[in-house]
TORKOL-4160 file (C-alpha; in steps of 0.2 Angstrom, whole numbers, padded with zeros to 4 digits, m for minus):
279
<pt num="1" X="m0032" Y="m0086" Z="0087"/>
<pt num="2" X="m0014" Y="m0085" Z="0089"/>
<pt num="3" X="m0018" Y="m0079" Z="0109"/>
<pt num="4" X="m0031" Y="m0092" Z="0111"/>
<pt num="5" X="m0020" Y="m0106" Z="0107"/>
<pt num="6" X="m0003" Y="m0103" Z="0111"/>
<pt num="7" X="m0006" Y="m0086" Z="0125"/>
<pt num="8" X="0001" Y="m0076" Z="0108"/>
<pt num="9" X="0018" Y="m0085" Z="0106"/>
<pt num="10" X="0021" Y="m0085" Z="0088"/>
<pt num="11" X="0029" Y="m0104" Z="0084"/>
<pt num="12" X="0041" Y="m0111" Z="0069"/>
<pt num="13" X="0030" Y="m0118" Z="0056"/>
<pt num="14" X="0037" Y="m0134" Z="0052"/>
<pt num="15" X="0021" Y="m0144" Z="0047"/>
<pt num="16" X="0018" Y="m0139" Z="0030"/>
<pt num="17" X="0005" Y="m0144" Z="0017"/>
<pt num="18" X="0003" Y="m0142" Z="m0002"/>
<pt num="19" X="m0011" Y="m0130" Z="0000"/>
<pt num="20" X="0000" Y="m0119" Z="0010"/>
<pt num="21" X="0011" Y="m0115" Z="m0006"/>
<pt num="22" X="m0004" Y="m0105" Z="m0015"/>
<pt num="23" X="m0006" Y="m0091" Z="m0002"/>
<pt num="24" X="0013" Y="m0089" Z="m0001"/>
<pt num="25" X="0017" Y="m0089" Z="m0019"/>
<pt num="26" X="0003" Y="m0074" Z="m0019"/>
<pt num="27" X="0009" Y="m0066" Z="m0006"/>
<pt num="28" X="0026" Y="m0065" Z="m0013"/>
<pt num="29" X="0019" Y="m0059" Z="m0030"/>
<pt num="30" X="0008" Y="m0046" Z="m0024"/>
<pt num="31" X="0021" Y="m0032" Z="m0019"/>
<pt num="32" X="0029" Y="m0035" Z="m0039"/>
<pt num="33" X="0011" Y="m0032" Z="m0045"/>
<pt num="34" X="0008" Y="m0017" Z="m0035"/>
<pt num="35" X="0023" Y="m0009" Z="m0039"/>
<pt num="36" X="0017" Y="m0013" Z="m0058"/>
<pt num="37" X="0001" Y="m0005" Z="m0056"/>
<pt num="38" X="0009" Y="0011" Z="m0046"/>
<pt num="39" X="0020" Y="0013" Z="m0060"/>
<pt num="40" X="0007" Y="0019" Z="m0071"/>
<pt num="41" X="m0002" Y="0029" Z="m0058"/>
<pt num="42" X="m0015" Y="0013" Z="m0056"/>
<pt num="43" X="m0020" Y="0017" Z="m0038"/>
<pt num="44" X="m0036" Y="0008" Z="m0036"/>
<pt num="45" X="m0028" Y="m0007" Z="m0045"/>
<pt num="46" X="m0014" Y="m0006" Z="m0032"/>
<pt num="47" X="m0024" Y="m0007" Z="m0019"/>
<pt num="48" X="m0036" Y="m0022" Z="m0027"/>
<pt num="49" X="m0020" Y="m0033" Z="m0028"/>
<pt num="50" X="m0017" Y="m0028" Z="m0008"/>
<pt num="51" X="m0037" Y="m0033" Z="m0007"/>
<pt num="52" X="m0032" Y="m0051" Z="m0016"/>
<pt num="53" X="m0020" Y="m0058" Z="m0005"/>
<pt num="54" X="m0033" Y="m0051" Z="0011"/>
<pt num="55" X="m0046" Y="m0060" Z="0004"/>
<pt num="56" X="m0036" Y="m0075" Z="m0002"/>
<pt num="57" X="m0028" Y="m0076" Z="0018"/>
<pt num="58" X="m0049" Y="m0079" Z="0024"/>
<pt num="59" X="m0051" Y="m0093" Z="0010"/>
<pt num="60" X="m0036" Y="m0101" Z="0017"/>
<pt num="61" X="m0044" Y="m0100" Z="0035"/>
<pt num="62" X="m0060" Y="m0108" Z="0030"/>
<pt num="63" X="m0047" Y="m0122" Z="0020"/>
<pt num="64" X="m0036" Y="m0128" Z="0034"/>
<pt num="65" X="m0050" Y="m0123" Z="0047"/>
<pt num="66" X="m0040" Y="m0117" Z="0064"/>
<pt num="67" X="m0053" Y="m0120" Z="0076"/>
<pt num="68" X="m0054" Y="m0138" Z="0073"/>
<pt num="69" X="m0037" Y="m0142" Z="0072"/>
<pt num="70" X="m0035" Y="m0131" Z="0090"/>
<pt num="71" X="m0045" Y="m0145" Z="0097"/>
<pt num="72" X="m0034" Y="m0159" Z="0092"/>
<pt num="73" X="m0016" Y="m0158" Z="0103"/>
<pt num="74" X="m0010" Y="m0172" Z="0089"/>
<pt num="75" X="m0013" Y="m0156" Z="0075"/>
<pt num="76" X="m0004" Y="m0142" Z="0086"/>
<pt num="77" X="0009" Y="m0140" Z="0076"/>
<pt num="78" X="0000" Y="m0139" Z="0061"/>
<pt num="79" X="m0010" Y="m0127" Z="0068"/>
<pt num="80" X="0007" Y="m0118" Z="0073"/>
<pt num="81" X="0011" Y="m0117" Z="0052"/>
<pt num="82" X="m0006" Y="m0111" Z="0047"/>
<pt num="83" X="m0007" Y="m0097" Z="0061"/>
<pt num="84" X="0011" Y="m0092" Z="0056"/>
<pt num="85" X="0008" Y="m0091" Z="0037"/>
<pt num="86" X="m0009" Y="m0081" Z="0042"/>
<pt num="87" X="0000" Y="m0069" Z="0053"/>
<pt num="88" X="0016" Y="m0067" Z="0038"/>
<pt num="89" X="0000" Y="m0064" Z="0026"/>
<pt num="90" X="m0006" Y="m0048" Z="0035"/>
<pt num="91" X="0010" Y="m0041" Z="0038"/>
<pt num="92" X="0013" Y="m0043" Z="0017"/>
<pt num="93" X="m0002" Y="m0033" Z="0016"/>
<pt num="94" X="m0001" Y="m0021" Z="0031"/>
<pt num="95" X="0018" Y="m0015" Z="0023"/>
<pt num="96" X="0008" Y="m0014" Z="0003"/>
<pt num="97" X="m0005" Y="m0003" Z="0014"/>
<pt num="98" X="0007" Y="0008" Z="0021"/>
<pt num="99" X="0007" Y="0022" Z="0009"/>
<pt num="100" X="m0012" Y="0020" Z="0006"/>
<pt num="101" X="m0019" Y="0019" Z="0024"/>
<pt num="102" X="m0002" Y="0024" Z="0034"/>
<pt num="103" X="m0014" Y="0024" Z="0051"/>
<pt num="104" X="m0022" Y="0009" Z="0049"/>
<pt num="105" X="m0007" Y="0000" Z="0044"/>
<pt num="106" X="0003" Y="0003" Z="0058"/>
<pt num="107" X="m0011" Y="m0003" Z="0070"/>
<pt num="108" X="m0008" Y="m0019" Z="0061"/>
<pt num="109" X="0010" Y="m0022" Z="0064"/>
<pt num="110" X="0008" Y="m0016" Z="0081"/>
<pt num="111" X="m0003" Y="m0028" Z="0083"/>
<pt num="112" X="0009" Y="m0040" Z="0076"/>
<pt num="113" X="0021" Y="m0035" Z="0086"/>
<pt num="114" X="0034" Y="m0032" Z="0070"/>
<pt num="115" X="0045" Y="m0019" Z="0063"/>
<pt num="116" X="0048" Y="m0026" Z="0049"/>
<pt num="117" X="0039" Y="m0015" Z="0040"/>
<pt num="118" X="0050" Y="m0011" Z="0025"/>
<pt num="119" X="0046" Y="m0014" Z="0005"/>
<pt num="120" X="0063" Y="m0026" Z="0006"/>
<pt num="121" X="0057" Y="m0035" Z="0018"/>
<pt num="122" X="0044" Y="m0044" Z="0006"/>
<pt num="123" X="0057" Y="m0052" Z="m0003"/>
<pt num="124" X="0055" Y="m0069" Z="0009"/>
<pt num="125" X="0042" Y="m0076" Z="0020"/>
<pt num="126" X="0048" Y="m0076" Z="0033"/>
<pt num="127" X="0046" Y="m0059" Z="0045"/>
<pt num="128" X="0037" Y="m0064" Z="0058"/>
<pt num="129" X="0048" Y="m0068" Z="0071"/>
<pt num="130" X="0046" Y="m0086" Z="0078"/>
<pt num="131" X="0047" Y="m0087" Z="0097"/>
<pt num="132" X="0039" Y="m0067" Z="0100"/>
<pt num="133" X="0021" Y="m0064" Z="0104"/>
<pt num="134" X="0007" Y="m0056" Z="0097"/>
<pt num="135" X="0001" Y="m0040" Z="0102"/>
<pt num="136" X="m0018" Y="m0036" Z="0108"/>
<pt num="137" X="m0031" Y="m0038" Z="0096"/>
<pt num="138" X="m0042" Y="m0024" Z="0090"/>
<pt num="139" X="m0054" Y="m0021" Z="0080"/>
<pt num="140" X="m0047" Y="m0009" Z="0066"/>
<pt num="141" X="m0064" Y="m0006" Z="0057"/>
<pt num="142" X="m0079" Y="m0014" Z="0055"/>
<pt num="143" X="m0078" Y="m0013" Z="0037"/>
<pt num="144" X="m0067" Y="m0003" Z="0023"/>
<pt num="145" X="m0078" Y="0007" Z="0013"/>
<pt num="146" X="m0065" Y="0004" Z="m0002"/>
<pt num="147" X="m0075" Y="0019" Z="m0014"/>
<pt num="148" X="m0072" Y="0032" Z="0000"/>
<pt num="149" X="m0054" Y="0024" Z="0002"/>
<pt num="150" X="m0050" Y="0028" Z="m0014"/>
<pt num="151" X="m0057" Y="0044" Z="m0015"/>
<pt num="152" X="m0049" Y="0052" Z="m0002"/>
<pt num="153" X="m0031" Y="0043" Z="m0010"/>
<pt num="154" X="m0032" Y="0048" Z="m0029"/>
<pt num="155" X="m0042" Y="0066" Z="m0027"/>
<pt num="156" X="m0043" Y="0068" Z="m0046"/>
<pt num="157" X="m0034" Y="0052" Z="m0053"/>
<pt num="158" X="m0047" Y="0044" Z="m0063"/>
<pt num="159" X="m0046" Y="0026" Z="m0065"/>
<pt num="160" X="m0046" Y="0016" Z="m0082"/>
<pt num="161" X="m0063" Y="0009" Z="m0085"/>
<pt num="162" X="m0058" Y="m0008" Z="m0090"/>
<pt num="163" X="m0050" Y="m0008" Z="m0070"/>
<pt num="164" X="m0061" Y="m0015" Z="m0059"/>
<pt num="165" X="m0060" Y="m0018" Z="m0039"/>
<pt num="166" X="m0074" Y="m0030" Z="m0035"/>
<pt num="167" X="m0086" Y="m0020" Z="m0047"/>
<pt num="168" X="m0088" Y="m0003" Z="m0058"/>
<pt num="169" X="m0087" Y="0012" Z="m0047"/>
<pt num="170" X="m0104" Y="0021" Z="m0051"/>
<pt num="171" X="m0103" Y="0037" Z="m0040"/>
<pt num="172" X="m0090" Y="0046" Z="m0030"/>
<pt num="173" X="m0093" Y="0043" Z="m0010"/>
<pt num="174" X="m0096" Y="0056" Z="m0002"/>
<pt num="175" X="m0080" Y="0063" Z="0009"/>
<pt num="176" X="m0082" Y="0072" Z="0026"/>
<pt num="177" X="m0074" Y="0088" Z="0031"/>
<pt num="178" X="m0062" Y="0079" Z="0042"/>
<pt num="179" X="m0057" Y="0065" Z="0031"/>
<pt num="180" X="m0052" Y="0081" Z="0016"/>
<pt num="181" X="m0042" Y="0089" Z="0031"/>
<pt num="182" X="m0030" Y="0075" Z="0034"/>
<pt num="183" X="m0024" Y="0078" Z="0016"/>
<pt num="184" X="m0011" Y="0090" Z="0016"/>
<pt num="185" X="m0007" Y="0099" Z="m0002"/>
<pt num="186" X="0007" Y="0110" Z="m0006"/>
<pt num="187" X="0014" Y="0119" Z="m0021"/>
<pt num="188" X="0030" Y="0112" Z="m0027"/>
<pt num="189" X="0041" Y="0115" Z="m0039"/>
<pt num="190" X="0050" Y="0101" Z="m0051"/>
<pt num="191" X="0069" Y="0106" Z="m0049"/>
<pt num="192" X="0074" Y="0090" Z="m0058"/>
<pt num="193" X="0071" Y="0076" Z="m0065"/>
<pt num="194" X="0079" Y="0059" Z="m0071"/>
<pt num="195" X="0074" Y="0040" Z="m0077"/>
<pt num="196" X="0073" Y="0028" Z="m0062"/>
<pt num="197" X="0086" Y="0018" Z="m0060"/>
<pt num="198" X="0074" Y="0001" Z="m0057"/>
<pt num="199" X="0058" Y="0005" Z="m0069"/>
<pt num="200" X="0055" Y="0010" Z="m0085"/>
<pt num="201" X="0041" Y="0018" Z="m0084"/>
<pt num="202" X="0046" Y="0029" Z="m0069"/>
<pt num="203" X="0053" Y="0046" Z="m0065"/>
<pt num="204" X="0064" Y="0053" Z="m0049"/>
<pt num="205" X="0060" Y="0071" Z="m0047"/>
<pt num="206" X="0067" Y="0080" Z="m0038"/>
<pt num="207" X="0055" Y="0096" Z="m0030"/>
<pt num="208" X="0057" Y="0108" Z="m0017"/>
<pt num="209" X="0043" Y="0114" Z="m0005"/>
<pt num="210" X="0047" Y="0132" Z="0002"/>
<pt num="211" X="0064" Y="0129" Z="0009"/>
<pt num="212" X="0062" Y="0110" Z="0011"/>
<pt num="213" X="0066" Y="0100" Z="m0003"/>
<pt num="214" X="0061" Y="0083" Z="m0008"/>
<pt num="215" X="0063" Y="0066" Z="m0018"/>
<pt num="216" X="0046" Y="0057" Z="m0026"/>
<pt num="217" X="0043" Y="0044" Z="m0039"/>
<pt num="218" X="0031" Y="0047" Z="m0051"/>
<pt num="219" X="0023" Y="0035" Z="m0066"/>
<pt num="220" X="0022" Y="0050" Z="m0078"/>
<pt num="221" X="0037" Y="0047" Z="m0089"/>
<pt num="222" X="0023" Y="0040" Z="m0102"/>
<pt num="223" X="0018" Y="0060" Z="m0107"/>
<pt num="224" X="0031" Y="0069" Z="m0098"/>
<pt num="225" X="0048" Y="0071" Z="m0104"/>
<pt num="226" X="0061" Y="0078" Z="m0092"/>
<pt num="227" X="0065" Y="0094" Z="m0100"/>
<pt num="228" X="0046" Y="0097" Z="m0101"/>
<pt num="229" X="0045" Y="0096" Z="m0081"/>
<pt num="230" X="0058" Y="0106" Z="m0075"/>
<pt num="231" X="0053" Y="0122" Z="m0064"/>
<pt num="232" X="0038" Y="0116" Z="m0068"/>
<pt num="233" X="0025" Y="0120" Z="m0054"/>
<pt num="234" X="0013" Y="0105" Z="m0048"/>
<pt num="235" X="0004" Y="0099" Z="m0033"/>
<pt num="236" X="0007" Y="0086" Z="m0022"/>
<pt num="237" X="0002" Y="0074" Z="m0006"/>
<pt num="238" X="0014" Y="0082" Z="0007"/>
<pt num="239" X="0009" Y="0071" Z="0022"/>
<pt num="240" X="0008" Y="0054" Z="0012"/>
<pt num="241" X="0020" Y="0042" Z="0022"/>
<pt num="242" X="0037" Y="0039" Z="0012"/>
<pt num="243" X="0040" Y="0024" Z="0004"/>
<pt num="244" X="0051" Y="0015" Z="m0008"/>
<pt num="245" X="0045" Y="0013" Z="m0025"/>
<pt num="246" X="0055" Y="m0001" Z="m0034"/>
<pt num="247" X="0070" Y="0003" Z="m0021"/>
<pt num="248" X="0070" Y="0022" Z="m0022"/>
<pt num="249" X="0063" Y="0031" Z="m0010"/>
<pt num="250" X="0047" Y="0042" Z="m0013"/>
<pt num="251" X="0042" Y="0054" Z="0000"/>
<pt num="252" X="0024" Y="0060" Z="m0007"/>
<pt num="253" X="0013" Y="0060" Z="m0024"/>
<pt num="254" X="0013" Y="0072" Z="m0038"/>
<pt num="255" X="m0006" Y="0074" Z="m0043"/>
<pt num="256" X="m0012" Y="0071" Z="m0059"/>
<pt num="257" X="m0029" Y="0070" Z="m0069"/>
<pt num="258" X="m0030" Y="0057" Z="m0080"/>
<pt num="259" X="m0044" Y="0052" Z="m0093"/>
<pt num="260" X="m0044" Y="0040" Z="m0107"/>
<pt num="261" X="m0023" Y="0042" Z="m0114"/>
<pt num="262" X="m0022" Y="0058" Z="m0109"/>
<pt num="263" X="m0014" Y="0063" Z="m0091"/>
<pt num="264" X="m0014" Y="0081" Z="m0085"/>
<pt num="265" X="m0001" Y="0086" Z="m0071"/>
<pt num="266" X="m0011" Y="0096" Z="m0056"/>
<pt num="267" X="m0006" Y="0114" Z="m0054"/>
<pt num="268" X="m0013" Y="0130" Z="m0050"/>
<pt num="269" X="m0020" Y="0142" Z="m0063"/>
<pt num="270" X="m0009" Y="0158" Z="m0054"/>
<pt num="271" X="0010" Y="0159" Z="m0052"/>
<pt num="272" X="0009" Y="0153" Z="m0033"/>
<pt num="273" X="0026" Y="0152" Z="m0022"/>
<pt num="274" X="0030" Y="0134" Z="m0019"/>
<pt num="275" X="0027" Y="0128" Z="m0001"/>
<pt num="276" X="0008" Y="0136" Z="m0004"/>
<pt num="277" X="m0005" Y="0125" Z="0005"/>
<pt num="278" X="m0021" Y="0124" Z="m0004"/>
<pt num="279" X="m0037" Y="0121" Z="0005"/>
């Protein structure tokens, strides 16, 4: 829309109305609660909270209907604010998507022409910048198969029961060969680990992979203590796109089965080298 009725310049909103503040006040919430949930190893209600503000950012396009107020030149500026809040929504949620669907969300802020792509950046709402233009649209998919999503994110993290995305996930979606091969898992080994400096329920560990070694923040300080962990062998996500988790930077996922209150660190039933891939 924003290429239809401005040739993709992004303008300043300065008409704003009352029904603007709900969607921004989500918007600004919604990477608090996803860090929340990731805490304690909640993926599929991370990525539900990501899924609210998506599906709150279309209610709002069928409130302040665009396509009518694109036909009156007296409303232009208007239309400006809501385009400009529309566009700041999806980059909220394409930065929250980053370390769930890294590919897909970097389509999105190349199409927003942004690189402000960072967790700090969601402190205001204000990363679009006013006076650049939108990159070509695309069509990213025709629709996000959110079971199969989730599969291919958690492996064997089993969700609580009483979390929910839209409904109660009934059977495991089927994954294909190539979607199991963009996972890569490796052998690592816990060389330390300490309290987060931000989160109370959250672990640094500190791992090494072969000869590399590595930072990641994991939610299991609930049934983990430190001294328990350490040369500890687990497997993680080596390939999952860095992020940081309540300001510390996490560069991959330590796998875990979880079910009911008790939670299982992934490892291997031989004493593997770390740096091992598994297939």
């Amino acid at each position: 829309m924003v290429n239809k009725y401005f040739d993709g310049e992004i303008l300043k909103p300065e008409i704003k109305e009352e029904i603007d503040d709900e969607l921004i006040g989500l918007a600004l919430e919604t990477p608090k609660k996803v860090e929340e949930k990731m805490e304690e190893l909640r993926v599929a209600a991370s990525l539900d909270e990501i899924f609210k503000l998506l599906r709150r950012s279309n209610k709002y396009i069928d409130e302040t209907e665009p396509w009518i107020l694109g036909k009156d030149e007296s409303k232009k500026d208007r239309l400006a604010t809501v385009l400009y809040n529309l566009l700041e929504s999806i980059r909220f949620s394409a930065v929250m998507l980053q370390p769930f669907m890294p590919e897909t969300a970097e389509k999105i802020l190349e199409q927003l022409n942004t690189t402000k792509n960072s967790w700090e950046s969601l402190q205001a709402f204000d990363g679009i910048n006013v006076g650049d233009k939108v990159g070509k649209a695309e069509i990213l998919f025709s629709r996000i198969d959110k079971n199969k999503k989730l599969k291919e994110i958690e492996g064997d993290i089993v969700e609580d029961k009483k979390e929910k995305i839209e409904e109660k996930i009934e059977e495991a979606e089927e994954v294909s060969i190539d979607d199991f091969a963009k996972l890569d898992f490796r052998v690592a080994k816990i060389l330390s680990c300490e309290d987060h400096p931000n989160a109370d329920k959250l672990y640094v560990l500190k791992i090494k992979i072969g000869d590399e070694e590595r930072q990641i923040v994991s939610g299991i300080k609930k049934w983990y203590k430190p001294q328990d962990l350490i040369d500890k062998k687990v497997v993680v996500i080596y390939n999952l796109k860095p992020v940081k988790l309540r300001g510390v930077k996490s560069q991959g996922m330590v796998l875990a089965a979880e079910k009911g209150k008790k939670l299982s660190l992934v490892s291997t039933l031989e004493d593997i080298p770390d740096g091992a891939k598994i297939s």
